[in-house]
N, C-alpha and C positions, 0 to 999 in steps of 0.2 A: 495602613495595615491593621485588618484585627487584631485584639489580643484575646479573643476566646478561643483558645485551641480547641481542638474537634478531638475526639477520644474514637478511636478506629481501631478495627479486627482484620487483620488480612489474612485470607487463605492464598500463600503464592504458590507455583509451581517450581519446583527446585527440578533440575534435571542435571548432572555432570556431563553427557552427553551424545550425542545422536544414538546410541546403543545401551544407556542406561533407563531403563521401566521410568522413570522419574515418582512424584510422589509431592504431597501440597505439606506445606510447611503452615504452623500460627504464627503470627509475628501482631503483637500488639504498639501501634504508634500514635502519636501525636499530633497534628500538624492542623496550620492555619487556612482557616477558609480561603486567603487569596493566594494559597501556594498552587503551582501548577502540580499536576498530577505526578511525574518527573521529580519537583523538588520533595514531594513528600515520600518519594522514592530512595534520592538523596540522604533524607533524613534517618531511615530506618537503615539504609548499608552505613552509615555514619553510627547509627547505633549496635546494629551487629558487629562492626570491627573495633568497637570501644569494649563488647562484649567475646573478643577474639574470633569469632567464627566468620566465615564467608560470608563475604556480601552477595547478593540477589547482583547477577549479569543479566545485563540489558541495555538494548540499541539505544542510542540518539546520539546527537550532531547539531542542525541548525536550533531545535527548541523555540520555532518561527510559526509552526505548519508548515516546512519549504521541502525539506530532504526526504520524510516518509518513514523518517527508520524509525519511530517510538513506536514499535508495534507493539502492541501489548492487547490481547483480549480482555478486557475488566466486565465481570460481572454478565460475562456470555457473549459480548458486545466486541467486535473490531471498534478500537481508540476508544469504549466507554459509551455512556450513553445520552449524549451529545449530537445531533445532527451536524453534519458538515466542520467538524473538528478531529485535530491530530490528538494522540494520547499528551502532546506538549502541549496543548491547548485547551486541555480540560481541565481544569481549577477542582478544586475540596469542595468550593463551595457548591459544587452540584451532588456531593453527598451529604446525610445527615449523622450530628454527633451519635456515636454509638453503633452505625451499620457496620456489617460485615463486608472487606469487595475479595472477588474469588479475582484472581490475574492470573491467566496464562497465558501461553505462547501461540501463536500461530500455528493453526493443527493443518497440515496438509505434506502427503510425503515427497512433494514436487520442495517443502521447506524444511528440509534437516534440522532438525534443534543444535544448536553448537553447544548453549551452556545456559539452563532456566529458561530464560525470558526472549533469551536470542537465538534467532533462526539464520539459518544460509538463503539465502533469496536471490543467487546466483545464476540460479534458472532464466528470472528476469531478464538478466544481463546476455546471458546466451541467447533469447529470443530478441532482443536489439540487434546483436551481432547479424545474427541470421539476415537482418533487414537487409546488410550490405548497405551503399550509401545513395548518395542523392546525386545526380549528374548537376553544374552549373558550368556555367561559362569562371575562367580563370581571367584572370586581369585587373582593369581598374573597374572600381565601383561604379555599380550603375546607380543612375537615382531613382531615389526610392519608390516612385510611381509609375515607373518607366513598365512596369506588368501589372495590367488594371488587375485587381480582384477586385470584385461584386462583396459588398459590407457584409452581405448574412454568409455567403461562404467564408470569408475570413473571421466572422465571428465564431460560426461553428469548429473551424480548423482553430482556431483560439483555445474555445472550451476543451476541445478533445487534447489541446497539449498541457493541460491545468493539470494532467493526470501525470502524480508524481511519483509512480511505481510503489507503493507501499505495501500492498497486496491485502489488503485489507478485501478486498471482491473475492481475492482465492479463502480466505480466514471465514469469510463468511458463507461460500457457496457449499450448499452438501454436498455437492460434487466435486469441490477444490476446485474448479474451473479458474481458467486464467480467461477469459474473454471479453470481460470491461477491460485489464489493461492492453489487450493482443488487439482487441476492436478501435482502442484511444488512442494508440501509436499507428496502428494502419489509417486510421480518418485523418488522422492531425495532417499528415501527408498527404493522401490523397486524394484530395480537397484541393491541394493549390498546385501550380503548374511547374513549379521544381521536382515534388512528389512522384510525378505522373509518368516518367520516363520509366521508370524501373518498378511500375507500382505492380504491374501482374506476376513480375518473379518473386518481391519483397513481398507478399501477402502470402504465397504457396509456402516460401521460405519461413515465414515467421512461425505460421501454421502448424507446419511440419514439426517446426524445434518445439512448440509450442506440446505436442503432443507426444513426440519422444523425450520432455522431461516430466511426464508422467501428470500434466494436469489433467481435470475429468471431464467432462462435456458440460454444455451449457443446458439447463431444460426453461430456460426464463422463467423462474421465480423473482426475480427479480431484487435479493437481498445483496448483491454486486453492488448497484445500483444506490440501495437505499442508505449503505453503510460504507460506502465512497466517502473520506474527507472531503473530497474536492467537486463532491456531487456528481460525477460526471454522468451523464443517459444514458438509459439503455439502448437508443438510434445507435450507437458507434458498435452493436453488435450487427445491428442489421446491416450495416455500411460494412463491417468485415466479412460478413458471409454474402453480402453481393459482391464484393471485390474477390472474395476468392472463388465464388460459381464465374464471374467474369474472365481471370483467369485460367481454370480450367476448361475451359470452353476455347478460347486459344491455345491452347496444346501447352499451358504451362505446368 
């Protein structure tokens, strides 16, 4: 570990909740270049409750890149400025002593701010539901090759389940569009032959919830895409808007 701590300015956004204007707070901290971004977060609510006042609320859980929830915009940026990393996987040492970083929350009204830095992402979760489920046969286990798939479509149904709902595509589209993860959950199925049975109503269905929880249209700018942790393509929109022209065309 280093020991030359890094001298830092944060502009954060303090919000009480979904109904308060909110407002950027100074907060001046410390912290070591090999801290993850997270722990130097740690450090400053560690220092405001030493200093009696409220600490900065905000998601995380695995602190892997696994779970999605460090959502945090740093410096304009979904997860910071970093390719193909979570806000828990982005280290100090990708800033310099002395910068200022501005963090705020997920701006999209499809994500209600709960408190600062954390959002309701619940939306999400309803457009999963919508999917409904996947038909299999019940009983004993089949073995595992007993349903050839072709390596590049299991790799691609691979890629598209890499997508670990963080919503960093909505954080970054001007339109708050949900359709890198609405397109990465409809591919990842509908690729393989479990998927396939229910795949015309699960696309209409997803679709539908997808737009009565208020996300905005896709125009392919393509910052979904580029500001993915998990990188996932832009193909898995093309693959949801042929699977849902597919279904509409059979009277779903």
């Amino acid at each position: 570990m280093s020991n030359s701590n890094m001298n830092l300015k944060l502009k954060v956004w303090r919000q009480q909740n979904a109904n308060d204007s909110g407002h950027f707070e100074d907060y001046t901290v410390q912290a070591s270049p090999d801290m993850s971004f997270l722990e130097m977060f740690d450090v400053l609510n560690e220092q405001l409750i030493t200093e009696g006042k409220d600490p900065v609320a905000f998601d995380h859980d695995c602190r892997e890149g696994i779970c999605g929830m460090c959502s945090m915009v740093i410096n304009g940026r979904p997860h910071g400025p970093k390719g193909g990393v979570t806000t828990c996987q982005l280290h100090m040492r990708s800033f310099n002593d002395g910068d200022t970083i501005v963090v705020e929350p997920w701006r999209s009204n499809a994500f209600p701010v709960i408190r600062d830095l954390s959002v309701n992402r619940s939306a999400f979760d309803r457009i999963i539901a919508a999917g409904g489920y996947v038909s299999v046969n019940t009983g004993n286990a089949v073995d595992a090759n007993a349903t050839l798939i072709p390596k590049e479509i299991a790799d691609e149904a691979f890629e598209a389940a890499t997508c670990i709902g963080c919503g960093a595509c909505v954080s970054a589209c001007k339109n708050a569009s949900a359709m890198l993860f609405v397109g990465a959950k409809v591919t990842q199925l509908s690729l393989l032959p479990q998927g396939q049975a229910e795949a015309s109503k699960r696309v209409v269905a997803m679709v539908n919830q997808m737009d009565a929880e208020g996300f905005g249209a896709c125009t392919n700018t393509g910052a979904c895409s580029a500001e993915c942790p998990k990188q996932i393509p832009l193909t898995v929109i093309a693959t949801l808007n042929r699977e849902y022209i597919k279904a509409k065309l059979k009277g779903y």
